[in-house]
Phi, psi and omega in degrees: 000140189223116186304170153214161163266247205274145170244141181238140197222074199057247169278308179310126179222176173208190169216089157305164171280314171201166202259153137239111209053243166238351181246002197233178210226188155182097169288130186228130170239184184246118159203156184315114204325308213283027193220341182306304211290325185295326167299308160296319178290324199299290183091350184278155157265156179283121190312318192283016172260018211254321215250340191293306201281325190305309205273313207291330188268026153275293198270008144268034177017081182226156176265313153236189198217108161277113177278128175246113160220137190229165171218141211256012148265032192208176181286167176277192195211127175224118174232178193238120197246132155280171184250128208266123168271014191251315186275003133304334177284314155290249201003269163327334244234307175318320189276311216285314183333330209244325177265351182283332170291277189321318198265278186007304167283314163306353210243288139002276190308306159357272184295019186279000000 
C-alpha cells in the first residue's frame, strides 16, 4: 500500500487513504458502533461511501477499492467494491457538467 495526498486527474481529484499495487485503492472510515453492527448483520457497504469510491477509482484509474471500516470497540469490517463503469459514466457525466457551470460562473464574476 503507497499513502498519497490529493490525486489530481485532469479538473478532477480525489484523496484515497491508498494506492495498491497498480489496480487497487483503500478507503478506511471510522464509525459509531452502533451503525458498525448494521454492518456486520448487512455485510452490504454503506451506500453512502459509493460515490467517494466510485469517483476515486475514476479519477486514479483503479479497478477496485478495499473498503475498511472500525470502531474502536469493536472488529474492523472489510469488502472489496469493484469499479461499476455505468455509475462512473454518470458522474463524470455530472462533474463536467458542474465544472462547465463553475468555470462560467467564475468567468462572470471574473468580467464584473
Amino acid at each position: 500500500m503507497r499513502r498519497v495526498g490529493f490525486v489530481r486527474n485532469g479538473q478532477v481529484g480525489c484523496s484515497p487513504d491508498g494506492l495498491v499495487g497498480d489496480d487497487g485503492m483503500l478507503e478506511i472510515k471510522t464509525r459509531l458502533p452502533h451503525l458498525m453492527i448494521d454492518l456486520f448483520e448487512t455485510g452490504e457497504p454503506p451506500t453512502e461511501y459509493r460515490a467517494q469510491i466510485q469517483g476515486g477509482l475514476w479519477v486514479c484509474e483503479r479497478q477496485w477499492c478495499d473498503l475498511v471500516c472500525y470502531a474502536p470497540e469493536l472488529d474492523w469490517w472489510s469488502t472489496r467494491i469493484e469499479r461499476d463503469e455505468r455509475y462512473i459514466e454518470n458522474l463524470a457525466s455530472e462533474v463536467e457538467a458542474f465544472v462547465e457551470e463553475l468555470n462560467t460562473t467564475f468567468q462572470k464574476v471574473a468580467a464584473a
